[in-house]
C-alpha positions in Angstrom: 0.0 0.0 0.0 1.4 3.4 -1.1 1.5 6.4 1.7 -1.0 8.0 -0.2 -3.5 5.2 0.1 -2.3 5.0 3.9 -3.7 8.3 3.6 -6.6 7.9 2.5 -7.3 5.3 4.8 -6.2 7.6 7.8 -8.8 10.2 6.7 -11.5 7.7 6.1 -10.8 6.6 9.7 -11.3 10.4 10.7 -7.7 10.6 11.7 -6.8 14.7 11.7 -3.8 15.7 9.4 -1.5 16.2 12.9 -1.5 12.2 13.5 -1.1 11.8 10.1 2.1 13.7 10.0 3.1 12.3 13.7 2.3 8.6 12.3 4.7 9.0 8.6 6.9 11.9 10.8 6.4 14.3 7.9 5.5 18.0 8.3 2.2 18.9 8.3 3.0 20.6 4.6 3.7 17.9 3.3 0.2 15.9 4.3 -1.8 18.9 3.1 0.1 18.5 -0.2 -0.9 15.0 -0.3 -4.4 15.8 0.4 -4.8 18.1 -2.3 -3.2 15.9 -4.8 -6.2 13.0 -3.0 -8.4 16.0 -3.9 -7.4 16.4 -7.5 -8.2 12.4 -7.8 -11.5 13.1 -6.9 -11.3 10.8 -3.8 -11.8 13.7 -1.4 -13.9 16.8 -1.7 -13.0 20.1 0.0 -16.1 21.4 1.7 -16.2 24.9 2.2 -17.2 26.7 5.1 -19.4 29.5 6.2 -22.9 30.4 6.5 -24.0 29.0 2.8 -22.2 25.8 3.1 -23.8 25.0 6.6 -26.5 23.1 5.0 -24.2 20.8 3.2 -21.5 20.1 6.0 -21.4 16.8 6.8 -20.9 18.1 10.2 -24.1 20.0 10.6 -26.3 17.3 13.0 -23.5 17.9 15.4 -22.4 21.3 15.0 -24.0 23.7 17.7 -24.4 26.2 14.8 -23.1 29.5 13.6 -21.7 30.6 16.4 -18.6 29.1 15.6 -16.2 29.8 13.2 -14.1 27.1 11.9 -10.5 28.4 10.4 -9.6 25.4 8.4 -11.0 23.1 5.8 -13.0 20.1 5.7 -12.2 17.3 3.6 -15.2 14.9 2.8 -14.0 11.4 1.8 -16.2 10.0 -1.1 -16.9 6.4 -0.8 -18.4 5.8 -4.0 -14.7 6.0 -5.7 -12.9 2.9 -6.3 -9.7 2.9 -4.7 -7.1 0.3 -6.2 
């Protein structure tokens, strides 16, 4: 299995990208860079945040609501893609 289907797997498992660099010791750079290029495969899906996107969040039935404010991004793994 390739470290970017480790990855994938990791994310899937809901793993943040901070174990993911702790578990391959790799800066954190360097696992954003391999989840854009998981991104551009189609296998993971930026969500993006804010007021409009709330109703698409796959984090909305637990979210307390706008209140607060999120800095980062959300990554939503898409199941239906065949991995190898």
């Amino acid at each position: 299995m390739g470290k970017l289907e480790r990855v994938l797997k990791l994310i899937e498992e809901g793993r943040s990208i901070t174990d993911i660099s702790r578990d391959f010791n790799i800066p954190l750079s360097e696992v954003e860079g391999m989840i854009k290029i998981l991104e551009s495969m189609g296998y993971l899906q930026l969500i993006e945040t804010g007021d409009s996107a709330c109703e698409r969040c796959p984090l909305k039935s637990i979210c307390p609501g706008s209140c607060i404010r999120f800095k980062g991004r959300i990554y939503q793994f898409r199941a239906n893609k065949a991995r190898k």
